[in-house]
C-alpha positions as CSV (number, residue, x, y, z in Angstrom):
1,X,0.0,0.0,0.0
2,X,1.1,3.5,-1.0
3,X,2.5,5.6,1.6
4,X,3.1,9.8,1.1
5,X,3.8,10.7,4.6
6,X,7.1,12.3,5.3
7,X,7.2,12.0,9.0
8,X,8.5,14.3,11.5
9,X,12.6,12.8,12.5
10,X,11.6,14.0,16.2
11,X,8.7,11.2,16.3
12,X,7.0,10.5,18.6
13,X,6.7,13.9,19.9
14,X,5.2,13.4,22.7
15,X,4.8,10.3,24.8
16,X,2.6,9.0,28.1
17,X,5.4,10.1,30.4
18,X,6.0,13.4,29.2
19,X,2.9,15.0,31.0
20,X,2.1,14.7,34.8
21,X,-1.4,12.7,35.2
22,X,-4.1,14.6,36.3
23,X,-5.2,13.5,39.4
24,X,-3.1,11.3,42.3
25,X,-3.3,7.6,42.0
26,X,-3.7,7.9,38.5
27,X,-0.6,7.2,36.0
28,X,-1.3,8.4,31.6
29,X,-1.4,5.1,30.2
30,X,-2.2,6.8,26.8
31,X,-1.8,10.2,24.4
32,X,-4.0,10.0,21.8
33,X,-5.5,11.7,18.6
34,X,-5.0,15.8,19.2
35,X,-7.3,18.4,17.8
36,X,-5.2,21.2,16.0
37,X,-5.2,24.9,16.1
38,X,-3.4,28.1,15.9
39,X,-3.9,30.8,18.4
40,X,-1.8,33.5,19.2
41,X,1.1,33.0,16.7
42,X,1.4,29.2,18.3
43,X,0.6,25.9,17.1
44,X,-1.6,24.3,19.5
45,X,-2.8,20.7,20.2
46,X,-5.8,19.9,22.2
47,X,-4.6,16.1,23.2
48,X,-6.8,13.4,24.5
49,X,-5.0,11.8,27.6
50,X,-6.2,8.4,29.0
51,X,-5.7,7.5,32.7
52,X,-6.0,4.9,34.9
53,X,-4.5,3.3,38.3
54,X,-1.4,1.5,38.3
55,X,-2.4,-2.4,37.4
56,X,-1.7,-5.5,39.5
57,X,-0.9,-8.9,38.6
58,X,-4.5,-10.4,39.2
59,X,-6.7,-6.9,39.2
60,X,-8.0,-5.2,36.5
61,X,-8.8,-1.6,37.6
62,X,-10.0,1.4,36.0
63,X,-11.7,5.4,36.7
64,X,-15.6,6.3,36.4
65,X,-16.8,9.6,36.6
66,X,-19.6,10.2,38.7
67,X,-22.6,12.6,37.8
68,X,-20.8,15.5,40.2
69,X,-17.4,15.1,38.5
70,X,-15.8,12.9,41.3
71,X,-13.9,9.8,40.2
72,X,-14.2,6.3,41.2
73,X,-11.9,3.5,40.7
74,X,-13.5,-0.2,40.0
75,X,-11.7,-3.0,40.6
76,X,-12.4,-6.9,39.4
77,X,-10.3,-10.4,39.5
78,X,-8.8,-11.5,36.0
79,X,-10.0,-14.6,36.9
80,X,-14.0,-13.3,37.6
81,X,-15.8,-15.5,34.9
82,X,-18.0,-12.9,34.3
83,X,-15.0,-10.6,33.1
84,X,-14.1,-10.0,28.8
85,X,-10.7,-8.8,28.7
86,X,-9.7,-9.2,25.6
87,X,-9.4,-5.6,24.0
88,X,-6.9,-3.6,25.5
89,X,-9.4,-0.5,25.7
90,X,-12.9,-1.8,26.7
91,X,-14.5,-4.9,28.7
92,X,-17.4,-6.5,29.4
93,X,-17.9,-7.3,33.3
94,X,-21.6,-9.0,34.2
95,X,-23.4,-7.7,30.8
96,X,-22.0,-4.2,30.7
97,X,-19.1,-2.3,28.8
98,X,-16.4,-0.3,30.2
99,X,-13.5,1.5,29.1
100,X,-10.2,0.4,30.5
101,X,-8.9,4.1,30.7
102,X,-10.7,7.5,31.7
103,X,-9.8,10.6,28.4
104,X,-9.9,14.2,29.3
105,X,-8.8,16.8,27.1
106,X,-5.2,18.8,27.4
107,X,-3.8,21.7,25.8
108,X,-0.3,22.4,24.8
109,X,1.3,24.6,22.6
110,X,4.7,25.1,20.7
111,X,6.2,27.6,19.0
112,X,8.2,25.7,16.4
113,X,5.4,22.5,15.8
114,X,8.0,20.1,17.4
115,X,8.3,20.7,21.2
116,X,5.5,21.0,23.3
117,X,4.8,22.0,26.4
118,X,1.5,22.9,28.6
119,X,1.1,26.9,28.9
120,X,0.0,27.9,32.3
121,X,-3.4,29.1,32.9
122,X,-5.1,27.3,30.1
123,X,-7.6,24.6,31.8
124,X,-8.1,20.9,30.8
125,X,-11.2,19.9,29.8
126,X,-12.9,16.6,31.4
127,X,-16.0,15.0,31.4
128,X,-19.1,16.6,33.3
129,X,-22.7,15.3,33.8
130,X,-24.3,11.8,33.4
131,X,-23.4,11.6,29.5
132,X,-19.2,12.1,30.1
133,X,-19.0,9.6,32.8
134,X,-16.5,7.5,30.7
135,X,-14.7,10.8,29.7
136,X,-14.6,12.8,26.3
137,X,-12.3,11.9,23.4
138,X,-11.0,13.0,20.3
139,X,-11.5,16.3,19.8
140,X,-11.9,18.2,16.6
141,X,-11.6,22.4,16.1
142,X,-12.9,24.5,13.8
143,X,-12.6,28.2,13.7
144,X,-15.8,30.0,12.1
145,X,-15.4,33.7,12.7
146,X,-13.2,34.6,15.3
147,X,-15.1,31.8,17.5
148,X,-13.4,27.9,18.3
149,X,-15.5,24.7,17.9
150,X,-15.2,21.9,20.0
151,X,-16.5,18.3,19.2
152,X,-15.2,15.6,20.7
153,X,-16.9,12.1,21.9
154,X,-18.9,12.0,25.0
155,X,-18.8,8.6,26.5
156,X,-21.0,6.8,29.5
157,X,-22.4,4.2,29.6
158,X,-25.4,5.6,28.0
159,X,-23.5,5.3,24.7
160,X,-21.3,7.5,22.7
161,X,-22.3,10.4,21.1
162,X,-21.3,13.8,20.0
163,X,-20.4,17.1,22.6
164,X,-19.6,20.5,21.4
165,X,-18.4,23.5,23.5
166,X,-17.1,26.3,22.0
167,X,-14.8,29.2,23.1
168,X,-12.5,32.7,21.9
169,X,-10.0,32.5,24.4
170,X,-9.5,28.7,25.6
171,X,-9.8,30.1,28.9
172,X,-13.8,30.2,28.7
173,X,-16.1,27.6,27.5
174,X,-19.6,27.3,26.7
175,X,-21.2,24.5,26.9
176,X,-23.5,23.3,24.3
177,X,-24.6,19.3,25.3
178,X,-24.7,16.6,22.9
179,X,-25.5,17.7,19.5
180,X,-25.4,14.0,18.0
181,X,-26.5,11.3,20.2
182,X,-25.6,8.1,20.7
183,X,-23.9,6.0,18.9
184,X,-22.0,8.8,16.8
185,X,-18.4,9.8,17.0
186,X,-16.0,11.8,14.5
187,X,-18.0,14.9,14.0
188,X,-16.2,17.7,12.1
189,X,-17.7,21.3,11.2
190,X,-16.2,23.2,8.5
191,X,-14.5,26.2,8.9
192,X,-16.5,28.1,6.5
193,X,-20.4,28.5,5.6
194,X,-22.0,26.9,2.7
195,X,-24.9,28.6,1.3
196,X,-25.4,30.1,4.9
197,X,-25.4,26.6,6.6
198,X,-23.3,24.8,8.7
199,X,-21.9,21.7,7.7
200,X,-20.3,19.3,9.6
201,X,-18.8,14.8,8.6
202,X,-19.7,12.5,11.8
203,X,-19.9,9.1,12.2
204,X,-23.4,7.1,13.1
205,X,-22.8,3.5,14.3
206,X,-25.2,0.6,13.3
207,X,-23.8,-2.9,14.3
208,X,-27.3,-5.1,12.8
209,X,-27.7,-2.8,9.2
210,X,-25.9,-0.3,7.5
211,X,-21.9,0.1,8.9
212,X,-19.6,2.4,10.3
213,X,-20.0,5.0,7.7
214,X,-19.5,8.6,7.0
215,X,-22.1,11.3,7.0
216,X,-23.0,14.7,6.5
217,X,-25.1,17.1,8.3
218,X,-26.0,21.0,8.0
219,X,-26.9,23.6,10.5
220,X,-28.7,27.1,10.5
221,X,-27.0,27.8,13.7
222,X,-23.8,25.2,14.4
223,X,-26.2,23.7,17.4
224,X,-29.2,22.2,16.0
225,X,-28.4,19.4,13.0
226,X,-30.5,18.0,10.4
227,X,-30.7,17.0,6.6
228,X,-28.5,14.2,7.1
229,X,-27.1,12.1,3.8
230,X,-24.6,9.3,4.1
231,X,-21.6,10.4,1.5
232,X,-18.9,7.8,1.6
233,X,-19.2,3.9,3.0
234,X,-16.4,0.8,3.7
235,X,-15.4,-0.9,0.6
236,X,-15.2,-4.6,1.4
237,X,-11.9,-5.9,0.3
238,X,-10.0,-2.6,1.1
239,X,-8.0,-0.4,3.7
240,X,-10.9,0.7,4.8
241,X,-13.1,-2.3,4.6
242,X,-14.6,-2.6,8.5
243,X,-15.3,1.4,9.2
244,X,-14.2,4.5,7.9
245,X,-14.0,8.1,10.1
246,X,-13.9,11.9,9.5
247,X,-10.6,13.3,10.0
248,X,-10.2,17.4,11.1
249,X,-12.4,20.0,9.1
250,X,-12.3,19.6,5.5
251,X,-9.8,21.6,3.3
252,X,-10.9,24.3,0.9
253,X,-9.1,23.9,-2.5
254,X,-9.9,25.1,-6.0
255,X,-11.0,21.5,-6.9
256,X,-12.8,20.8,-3.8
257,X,-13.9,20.2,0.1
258,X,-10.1,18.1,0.8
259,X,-11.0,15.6,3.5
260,X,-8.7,13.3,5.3
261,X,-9.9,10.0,6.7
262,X,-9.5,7.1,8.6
263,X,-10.0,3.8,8.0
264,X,-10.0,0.4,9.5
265,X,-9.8,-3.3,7.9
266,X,-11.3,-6.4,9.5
267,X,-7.3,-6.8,11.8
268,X,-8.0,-3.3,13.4
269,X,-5.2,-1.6,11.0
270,X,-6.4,1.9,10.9
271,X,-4.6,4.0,7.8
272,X,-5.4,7.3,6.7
273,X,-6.8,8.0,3.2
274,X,-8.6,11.4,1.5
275,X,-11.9,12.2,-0.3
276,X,-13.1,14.9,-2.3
277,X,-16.7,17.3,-1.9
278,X,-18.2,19.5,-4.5
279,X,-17.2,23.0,-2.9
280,X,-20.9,24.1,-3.2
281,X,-22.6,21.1,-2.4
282,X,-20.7,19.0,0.0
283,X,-23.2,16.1,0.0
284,X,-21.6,15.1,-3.0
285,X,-18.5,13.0,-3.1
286,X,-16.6,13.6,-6.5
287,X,-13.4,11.4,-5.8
288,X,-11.6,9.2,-3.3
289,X,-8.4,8.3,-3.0
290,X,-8.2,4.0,-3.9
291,X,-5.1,3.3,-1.3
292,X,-4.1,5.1,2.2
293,X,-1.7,7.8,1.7
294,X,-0.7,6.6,4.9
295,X,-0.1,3.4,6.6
296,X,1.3,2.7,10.1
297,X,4.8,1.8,9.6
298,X,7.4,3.1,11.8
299,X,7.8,1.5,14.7
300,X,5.9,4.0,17.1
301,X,2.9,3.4,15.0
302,X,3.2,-0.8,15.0
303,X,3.2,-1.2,18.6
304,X,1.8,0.5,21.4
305,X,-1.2,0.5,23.9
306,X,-3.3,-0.4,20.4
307,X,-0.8,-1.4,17.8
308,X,-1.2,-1.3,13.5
309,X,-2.8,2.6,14.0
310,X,-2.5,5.7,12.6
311,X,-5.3,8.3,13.3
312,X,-5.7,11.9,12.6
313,X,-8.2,14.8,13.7
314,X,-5.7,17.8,13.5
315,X,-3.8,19.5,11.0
316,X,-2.4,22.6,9.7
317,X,-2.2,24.3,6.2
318,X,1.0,25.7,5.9
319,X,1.2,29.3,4.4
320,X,2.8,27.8,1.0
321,X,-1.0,26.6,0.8
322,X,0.2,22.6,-0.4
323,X,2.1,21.6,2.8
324,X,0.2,20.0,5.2
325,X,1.2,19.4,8.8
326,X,-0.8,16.3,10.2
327,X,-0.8,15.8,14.1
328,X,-1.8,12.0,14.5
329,X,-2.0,9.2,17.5
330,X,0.0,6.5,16.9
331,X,-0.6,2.7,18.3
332,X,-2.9,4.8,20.8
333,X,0.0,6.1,23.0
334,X,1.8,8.3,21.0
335,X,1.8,11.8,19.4
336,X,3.6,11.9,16.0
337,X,3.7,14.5,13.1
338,X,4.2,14.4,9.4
339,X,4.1,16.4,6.3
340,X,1.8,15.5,3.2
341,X,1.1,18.1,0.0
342,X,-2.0,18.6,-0.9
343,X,-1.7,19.0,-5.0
344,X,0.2,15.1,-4.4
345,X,-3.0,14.1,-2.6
346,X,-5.2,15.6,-4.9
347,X,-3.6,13.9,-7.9
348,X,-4.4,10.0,-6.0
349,X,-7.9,10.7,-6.1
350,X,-10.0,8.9,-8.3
């Protein structure tokens, strides 16, 4: 399988030990998947962290949120016969599902797109209320005049769905709930207005009909989301055969709405690949790229916490307008970097 990427030399850039956890008696077992922005001549990242208690021999253990924001730790034998362990990230004790890690989100910032560190006075962002019990994940940002959006996965064990909170100084947040409920995930708005709508990609789960397929949405206000149309589905046989994923916003070019997206085969290998939208109407798909542009390769990206993966929700347009910085999670531990051009994408699609 083709692979374009021409990945940062400092990879990883950032690994579980080079933040302090947030809480005592918790240790970051994972960095994962960073939403990307600029602000104030910095390049920023907005990275999920995954926590959980130290683990013993014969104990699985792992952090809830309550409702009022406290967190609990639950504990249960390896040996319970009512335990599924056999994912790395969720299990099934007595009937129900759990994650073996609790996400928040953290900011850091750098001034070169290589080093980063965590700014002081800039607050992390965790879980609150009922519907964030199991954290929040993955967050995505768009900038729509002078204003940030925030959508990231809300997780409980009500199901995953889609939060948004938005902000202009990353001090402040409002809250907005969940604007796509459960199960949806990998929700990203565009940074511009089509025809005075909002649009936004996310990612509606069915596990009896249909798949894990892409979808688009539009909005009269960015809160409230309707006329959806699904735009681009798995192709069995493929890269991206068992479920495909929204990336960060879509990228305005002369030809089109550039999207970058994940996607997954049947042996959990998750690659990145790229799609095309008709600039003024983005329910249409003109072209799609037939191999990943990127596959997990190096080392970082083969083994880890959750190995064989590559994932992406953040980038960067450089000012030459073709170079395009990609922030990614690697094996589901690490944060990497690397550099694509647009025109070279653009010429894979078919």
């Amino acid at each position: 399988m083709k692979d374009i990427a021409k990945r940062f030399i400092e990879n990883p850039l950032l690994s579980p030990g080079d933040i302090p956890a947030s809480t005592p008696g918790l240790e970051i077992t994972c960095l994962l998947n960073p939403g990307v922005f600029t602000f104030k001549d910095k390049t920023w990242l907005i990275v999920r962290v995954a926590e959980r208690p130290q683990q013993k021999d014969s104990i699985i253990s792992f952090p809830i949120l309550t409702e009022t924001g406290n967190i609990i730790i639950k504990e249960i034998e390896k040996n319970d016969p009512e335990l599924i362990a056999t994912d790395a990230r969720v299990i099934n004790y007595k009937g129900s599902d759990y994650l073996t890690t609790l996400s928040h989100l953290r900011l850091l910032c750098s001034d070169d797109g290589i080093k980063f560190y965590e700014p002081e006075d800039y607050p992390s962002l965790v879980g609150e209320g009922i519907l964030e019990t199991f954290g929040i994940e993955d967050c995505r940002v768009a900038q729509i005049d002078g204003k940030y959006y925030l959508t990231f996965t809300s997780v409980s064990d009500n199901g995953v769905g889609v939060g948004l909170r938005t902000t202009t100084d990353w001090k402040n947040f409002e809250k907005h709930g969940m604007i796509l409920p459960a199960h949806n995930k990998d929700c990203a708005i565009f940074e511009e207005k089509i025809n005075g709508l909002y649009y936004a990609l996310h990612r509606p789960s069915s596990v009896d009909i249909g798949g894990n397929f892409i979808w688009i949405a539009s909005s009269p206000d960015g809160l409230h989301w309707g006329n959806h149309h699904c735009i681009v589905k798995t192709r069995k046989g493929l890269w991206d055969s068992k479920r495909v994923g929204a990336g960060a916003a879509p990228i305005k070019t002369a030809k089109g709405w550039l999207e970058i997206y994940h996607g997954a085969n049947e042996n959990h290998q998750y690659c990145l690949g790229a799609f095309l939208l008709d600039l003024n109407d983005p329910a249409k798909v003109l072209a799609r790229t037939e191999e990943p542009i990127m596959v997990p390769a190096a080392e970082y990206e083969l083994s880890g916490f959750f190995g064989h993966v590559v994932f992406t929700n953040g980038h960067i347009v450089e000012p030459d307008g073709d170079t395009l910085t990609i922030y990614y999670g690697a094996s589901d531990e690490f944060v990497c970097g690397a550099k694509f051009s647009i025109n070279e994408i653009l010429s894979l699609l078919k």
